[in-house]
N, C-alpha and C positions, 0 to 999 in steps of 0.2 A: 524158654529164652524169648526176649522184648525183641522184636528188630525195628529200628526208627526207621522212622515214616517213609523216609527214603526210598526204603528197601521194601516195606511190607508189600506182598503179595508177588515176591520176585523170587521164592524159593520153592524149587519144587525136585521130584525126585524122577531120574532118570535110567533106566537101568538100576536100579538102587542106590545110585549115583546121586548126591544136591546138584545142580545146576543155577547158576544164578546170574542173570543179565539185570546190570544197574541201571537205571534209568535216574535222569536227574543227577551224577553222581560227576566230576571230571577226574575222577582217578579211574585207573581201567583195571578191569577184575577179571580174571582170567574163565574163561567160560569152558564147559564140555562139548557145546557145538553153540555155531554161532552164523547169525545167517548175514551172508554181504550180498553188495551191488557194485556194480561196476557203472564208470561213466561210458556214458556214448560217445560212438565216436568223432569228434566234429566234424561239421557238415560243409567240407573245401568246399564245395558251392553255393553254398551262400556265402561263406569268407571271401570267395572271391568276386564277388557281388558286388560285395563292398569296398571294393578293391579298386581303387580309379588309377589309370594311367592315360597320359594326356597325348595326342599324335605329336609326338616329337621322336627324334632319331634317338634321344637319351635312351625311351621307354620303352622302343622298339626294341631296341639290343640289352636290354631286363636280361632275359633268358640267355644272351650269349653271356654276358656279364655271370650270370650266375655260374653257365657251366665252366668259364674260366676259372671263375675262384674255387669251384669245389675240384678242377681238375691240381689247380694248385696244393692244395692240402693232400691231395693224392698222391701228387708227387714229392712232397714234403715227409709224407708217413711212408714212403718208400728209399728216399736218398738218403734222408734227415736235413737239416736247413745246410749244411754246408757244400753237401754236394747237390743238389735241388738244382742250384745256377747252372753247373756246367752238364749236367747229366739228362733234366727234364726239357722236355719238348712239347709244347701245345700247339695243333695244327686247327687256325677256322676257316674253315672253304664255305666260301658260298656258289653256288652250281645256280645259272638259270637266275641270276644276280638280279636283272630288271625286270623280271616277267613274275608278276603276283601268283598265276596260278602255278607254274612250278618250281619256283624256290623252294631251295633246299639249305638248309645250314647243318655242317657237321662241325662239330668241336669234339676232337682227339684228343688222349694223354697219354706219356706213357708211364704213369703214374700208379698207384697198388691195386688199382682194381678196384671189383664191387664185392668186396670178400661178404661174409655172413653179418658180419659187423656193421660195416656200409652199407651193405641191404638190407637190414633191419635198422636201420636210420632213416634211411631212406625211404620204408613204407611206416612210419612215425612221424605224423604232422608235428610241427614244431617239437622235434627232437632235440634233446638235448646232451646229445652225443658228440657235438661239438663245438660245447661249450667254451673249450679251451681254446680254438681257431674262433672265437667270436660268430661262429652260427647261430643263426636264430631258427630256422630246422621250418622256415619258409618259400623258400627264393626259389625252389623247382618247381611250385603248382603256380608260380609268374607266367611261365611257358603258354599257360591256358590262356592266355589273356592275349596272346598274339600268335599262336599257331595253335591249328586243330589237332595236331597230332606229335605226340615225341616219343622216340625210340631209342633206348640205351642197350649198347652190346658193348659188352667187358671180359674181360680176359681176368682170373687172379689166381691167386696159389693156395691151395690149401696143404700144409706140409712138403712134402715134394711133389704134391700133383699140382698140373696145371690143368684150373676148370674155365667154364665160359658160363656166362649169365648175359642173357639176351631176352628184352622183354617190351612191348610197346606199354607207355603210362598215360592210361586214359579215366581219366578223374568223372567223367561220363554215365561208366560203368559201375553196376554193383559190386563187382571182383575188377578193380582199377587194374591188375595188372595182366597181359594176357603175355604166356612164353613164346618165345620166338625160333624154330631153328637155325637161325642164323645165326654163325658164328660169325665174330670181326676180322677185318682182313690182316689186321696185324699180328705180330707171333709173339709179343710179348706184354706184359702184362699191363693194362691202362682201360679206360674207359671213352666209348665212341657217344653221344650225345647227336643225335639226329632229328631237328625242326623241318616238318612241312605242312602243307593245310594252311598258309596263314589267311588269317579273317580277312573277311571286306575291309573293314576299316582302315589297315593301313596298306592298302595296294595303291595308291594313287605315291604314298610315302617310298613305295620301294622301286615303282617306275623312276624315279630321280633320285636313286640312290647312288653314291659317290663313294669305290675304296679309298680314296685315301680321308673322305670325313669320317667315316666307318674306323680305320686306324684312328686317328685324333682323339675319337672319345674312347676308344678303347685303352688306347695308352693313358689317358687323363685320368680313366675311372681306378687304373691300377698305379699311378703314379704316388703315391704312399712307399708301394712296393719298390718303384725303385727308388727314389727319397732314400727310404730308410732299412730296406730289408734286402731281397735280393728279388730278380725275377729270371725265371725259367726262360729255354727259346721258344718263342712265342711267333707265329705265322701266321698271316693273312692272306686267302688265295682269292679271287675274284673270276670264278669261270676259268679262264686259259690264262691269264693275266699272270705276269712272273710273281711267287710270291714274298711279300713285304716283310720285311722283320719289324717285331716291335722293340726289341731291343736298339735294332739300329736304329729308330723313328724317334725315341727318346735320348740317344744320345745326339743324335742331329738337333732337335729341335727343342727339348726342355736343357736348361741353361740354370743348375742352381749360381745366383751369385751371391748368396746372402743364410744363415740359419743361426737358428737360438731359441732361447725359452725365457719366459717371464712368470710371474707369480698374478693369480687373478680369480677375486672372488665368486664361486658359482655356488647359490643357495644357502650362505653362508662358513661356505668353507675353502679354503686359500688350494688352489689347484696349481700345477703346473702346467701350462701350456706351452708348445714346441711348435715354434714354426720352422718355415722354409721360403725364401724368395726364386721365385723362377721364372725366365722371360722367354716368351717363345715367340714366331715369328706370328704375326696376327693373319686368321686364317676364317675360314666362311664359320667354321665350330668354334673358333675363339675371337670372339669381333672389338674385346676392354678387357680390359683390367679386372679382374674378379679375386673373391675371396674364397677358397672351398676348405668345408671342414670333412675332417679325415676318421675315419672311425673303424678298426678292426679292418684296419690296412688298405678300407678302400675310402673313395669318395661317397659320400652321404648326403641327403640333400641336393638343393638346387643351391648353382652357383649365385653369391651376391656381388651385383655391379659394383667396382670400386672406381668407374669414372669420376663421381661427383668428389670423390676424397682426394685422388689424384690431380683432380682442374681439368682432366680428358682423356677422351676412351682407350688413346691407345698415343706410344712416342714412337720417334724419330731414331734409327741408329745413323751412325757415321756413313752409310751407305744411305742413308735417305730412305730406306725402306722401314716401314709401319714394324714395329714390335709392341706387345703387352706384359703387361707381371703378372705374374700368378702366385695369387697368396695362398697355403696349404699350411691349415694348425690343424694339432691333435693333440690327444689328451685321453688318458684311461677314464677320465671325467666323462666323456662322450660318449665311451664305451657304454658304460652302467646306463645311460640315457635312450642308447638306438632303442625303436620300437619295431 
């Protein structure tokens, strides 16, 4: 037998067995043993290297931003979306609010927990586990960038048991994850997210930190959520300070009076875009008229000034007091686009 060229010198005998690895060939041929490699695993510090975030309150609250939204899908996989609104609770305390060296941020759920599933997501750089919730399987090793240290204790259920998963995530470490005895204080099933350690850089930021700016860009960065979906009870505590609802802070102060969609070309293909007009009272976090665009239910990007389109930064109501609009488009366009 002739074997082309291809192939010559790729047959040999194994056990008594032919064996034959192709080379050169793109159809694939089944082999008797075959030797692989695996990728390494990327190197979160250097990704987060390269990672800039700028001292603004936006970048600061990254890491609460994040564990909000993954506490949301938590409680979304445990209600379903229609009971989600009345049922989930997310509680952010911050302890020790103006002092850089002991601030503490806890963000509570009482959402599914860290079952097997979500912790092997979660120790998966860019996981694509939740895909379907618009994850980019990023937005937990953000934490590093503003606090030295995070600790997650969770409650979840494995059949009729109820287990606890407690573990500090220190990206530092050759073995990032080190277990914790402590269980959460609560009794039912959710996820506690615990920031402290924060870096130099932004201590002079959190000596003039403000609850109620702290609410403002929280409620803005999830205002998709109420737009268009539903939002959980959501709490703000500040030290001993009574705590805020964000529910109530968006019904007081975002004001849809206007929504719709239009047809609009992006990269050569006719997309649909869906706005929302909103006017809120203008405030030290909201100072003009801005445009923000909406992506997998949050805000993305930095806001774009619409004073110059409008003729000025901010109107007049019937009270004489300062308001702004706030323009919020989205689009599944946007979605396929986040980086």
């Amino acid at each position: 037998m002739t074997l082309p060229k291809s192939r010559e010198n790729c047959l040999r005998l194994t056990s008594g067995k032919p064996e034959c690895s192709v080379r050169g060939m793109g159809a694939a041929v089944d082999t008797v043993a075959t030797k692989t490699d695996e990728l390494v695993k990327p190197d979160m510090q250097a990704v987060l290297s390269r990672t800039h975030l700028s001292n603004t309150l936006h970048d600061f609250l990254l890491p609460v931003f994040e564990a909000v939204s993954n506490a949301m899908h938590g409680i979304e996989a445990k209600f379903g979306e229609k009971e989600a609104s009345e049922r989930g609770k997310i509680t952010i305390r911050f302890e020790n609010a103006n002092n850089p060296l002991k601030l503490k941020i806890a963000v509570t759920d009482n959402g599914i927990g860290l079952n097997d599933d979500n912790y092997k997501s979660f120790k998966t750089p860019f996981s694509g586990y939740k895909l379907k919730a618009h994850g980019r399987g990023f937005g937990r090793f953000m934490a590093f960038k503003v606090f030295g240290r995070s600790v997650y204790l969770s409650r979840y259920e494995f059949f009729a048991e109820q287990l606890t998963r407690s573990f500090q995530f220190d990206l530092l470490r050759n073995k990032e994850f080190v277990f914790l005895d402590d269980a959460p204080v609560f009794e039912e099933t959710g996820v506690s997210v615990v920031y402290d350690q924060l870096l130099t850089n932004w201590h002079d930021l959190v000596r003039e930190l403000q609850s109620k700016d702290v609410a403002d860009l929280i409620a803005s960065h999830f205002l998709p959520y109420f737009l268009y979906r539903w939002l959980p009870e959501i709490t703000i505590q500040f030290d001993d300070q009574e705590p805020q609802s964000i529910k109530a802070h968006f019904s007081a102060v975002f004001v849809q009076f206007k929504s719709g969609d239009f047809e609009f070309v992006i990269d050569g293909l006719s997309e649909t875009i869906k706005y929302s007009l909103t006017k809120i009272p203008k405030t030290k976090s909201f100072k003009n008229h801005c445009l923000l665009f909406s992506a997998a239910d949050r805000i993305v990007g930095a806001p774009r000034d619409l004073s110059n389109k409008l003729g000025q930064p901010h109107f007049l109501d019937e009270k004489n007091e300062s308001y702004i609009v706030i323009a919020v488009v989205r689009s599944t366009a946007f979605e396929s686009r986040l980086t």
